[in-house]
N, C-alpha and C positions, 0 to 999 in steps of 0.2 A: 504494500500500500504506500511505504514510504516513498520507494522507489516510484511509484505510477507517478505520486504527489511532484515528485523533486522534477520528473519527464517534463511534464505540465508547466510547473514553474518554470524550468526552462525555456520550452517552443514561447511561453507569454514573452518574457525576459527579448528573446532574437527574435520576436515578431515585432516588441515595439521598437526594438534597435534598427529593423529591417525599414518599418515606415520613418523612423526620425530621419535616417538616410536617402529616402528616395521623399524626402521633402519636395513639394514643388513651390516655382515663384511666379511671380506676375511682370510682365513686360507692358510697359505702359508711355504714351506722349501724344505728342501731334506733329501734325504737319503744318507748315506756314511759307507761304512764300516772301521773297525778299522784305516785302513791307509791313510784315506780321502779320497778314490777312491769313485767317484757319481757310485750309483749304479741306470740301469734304470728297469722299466717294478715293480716296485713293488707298492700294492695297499695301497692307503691310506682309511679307511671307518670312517666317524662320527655316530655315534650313539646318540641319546637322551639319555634321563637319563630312557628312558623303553625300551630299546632296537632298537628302532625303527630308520631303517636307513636314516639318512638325509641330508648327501652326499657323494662321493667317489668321486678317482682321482686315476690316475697311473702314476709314475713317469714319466719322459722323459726322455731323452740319459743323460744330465745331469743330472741326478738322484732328478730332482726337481718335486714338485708337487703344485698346486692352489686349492682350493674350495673354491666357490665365492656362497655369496647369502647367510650365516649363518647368523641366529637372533643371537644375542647376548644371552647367556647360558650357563650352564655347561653341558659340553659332555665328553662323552668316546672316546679318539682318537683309534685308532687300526688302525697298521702297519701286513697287510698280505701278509708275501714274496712271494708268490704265487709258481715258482717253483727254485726262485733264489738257493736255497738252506740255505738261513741263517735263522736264528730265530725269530720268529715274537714277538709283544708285545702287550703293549697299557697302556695309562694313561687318568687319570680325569681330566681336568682343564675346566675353567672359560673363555670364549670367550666373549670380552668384544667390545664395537663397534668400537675401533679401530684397532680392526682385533690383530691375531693373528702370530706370526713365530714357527714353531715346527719343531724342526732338530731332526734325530732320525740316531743314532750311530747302526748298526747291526754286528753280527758276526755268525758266523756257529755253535759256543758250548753255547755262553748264548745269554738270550731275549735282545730282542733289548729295547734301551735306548732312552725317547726323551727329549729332553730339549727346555723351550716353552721361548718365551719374548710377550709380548704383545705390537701390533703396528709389529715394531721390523724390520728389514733388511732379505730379503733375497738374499745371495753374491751369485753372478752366478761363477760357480765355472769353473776351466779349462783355468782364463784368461792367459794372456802370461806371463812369466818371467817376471819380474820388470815393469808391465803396475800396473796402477788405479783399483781395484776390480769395475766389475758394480755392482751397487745394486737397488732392488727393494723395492717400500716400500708395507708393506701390512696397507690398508686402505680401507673403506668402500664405498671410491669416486667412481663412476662409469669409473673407465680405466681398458681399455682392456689389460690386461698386456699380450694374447697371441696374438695381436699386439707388443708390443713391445718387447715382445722376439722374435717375426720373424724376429723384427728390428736390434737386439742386434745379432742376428746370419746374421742376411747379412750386417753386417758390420765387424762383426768380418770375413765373409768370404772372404769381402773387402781387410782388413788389414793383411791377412793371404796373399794375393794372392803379394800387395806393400812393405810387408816387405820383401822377397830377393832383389828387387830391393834397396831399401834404403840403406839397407846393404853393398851393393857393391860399391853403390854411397859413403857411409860412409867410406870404407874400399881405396876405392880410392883416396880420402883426405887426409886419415890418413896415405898412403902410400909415398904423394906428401910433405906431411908436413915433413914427414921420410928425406925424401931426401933434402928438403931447409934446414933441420937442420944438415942433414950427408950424403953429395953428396957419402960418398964411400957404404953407406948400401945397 
C-alpha cells in the first residue's frame, strides 16, 4: 500500500513539474505605420525554427494583435500585409515565459520594422486627448484579454457617448464663474 501511495505521489510530483515546464506565453502588439496610425486586417504568423507554423492572428481596427498559447522559444515573427498595401517583414527573437510585446512600424517603400520587449505593455492606442493610456500586460496567466478588450471598448463607448455632456456641464461653470468675477462679460 505504501508502495502504490509513494507511485502516486510521484506520477502527481512529475506531472506538475511536466506542466510548470511546458508553461505557455502570450505574444502580443500592433501595427502602425510611419505616422502612428493603427493599421487593421494585417496578419501576424509565428513560425518555429523549421518553418512550421505555430500561430497566427490578424490585426483589429486598432491595429492590434494577440497569440496566446506559445511554448517558450525562438521563432521567426513574420508580419504579412496581406492586401494593405505596405511592406511586409519578419524577425528572430527568443519568446521567453513571460510572454512577449512586438510592435512593428510599416511603410509602403521599405520592410516593415519590429521592435520586441519581453513581458512588456501593450498601449491601446486611439485613447482620448489628455486621458490615462490603457495598457495591457502580456503574460502567460490564463486572462482572456479578448474579454477585456470588449470591456475597454464598451467603456470607452461609454465615455464617448458622457463626455459632451460633461463638457457642457463644465462649460456652464466656467461661464457662471465668468460672470461672478465680471458681471459685464
Amino acid at each position: 500500500m505504501r508502495r502504490a501511495v509513494s507511485m502516486l505521489l510521484g506520477a502527481v510530483v512529475v506531472g506538475m513539474l511536466g506542466a510548470q515546464q511546458a508553461s505557455c506565453a502570450d505574444l502580443v502588439g500592433g501595427v502602425a505605420d510611419t505616422q502612428a496610425r493603427p493599421i487593421p486586417d494585417v496578419k501576424i504568423v509565428v513560425n518555429d525554427m523549421t518553418g512550421k507554423v505555430v500561430g497566427e492572428a490578424q490585426t483589429d481596427s486598432w491595429g492590434q494583435y494577440r497569440i496566446a498559447g506559445l511554448r517558450p522559444g525562438t521563432y521567426n515573427y513574420v508580419l504579412d500585409p496581406v492586401t494593405s498595401g505596405f511592406k511586409g517583414g519578419d524577425a528572430v527573437a527568443y519568446l521567453g515565459p513571460n510572454g512577449m510585446t512586438t510592435n512593428w512600424n510599416v511603410s509602403t517603400t521599405t520592410p516593415s520594422v519590429a521592435s520586441g520587449s519581453e513581458g512588456g505593455e501593450l498601449t491601446v492606442p486611439h485613447d482620448p486627448p489628455g486621458s490615462l493610456p490603457l495598457r495591457l500586460r502580456a503574460d502567460p496567466v490564463g486572462v482572456d484579454r479578448q474579454k477585456i478588450l470588449e470591456q475597454i471598448a464598451k467603456d470607452r463607448q461609454r465615455i464617448s457617448q458622457e463626455i459632451p455632456a460633461a463638457r457642457e456641464k463644465l462649460l456652464a461653470e466656467i461661464q457662471k464663474i465668468r460672470q461672478a468675477v465680471s458681471p459685464s462679460l
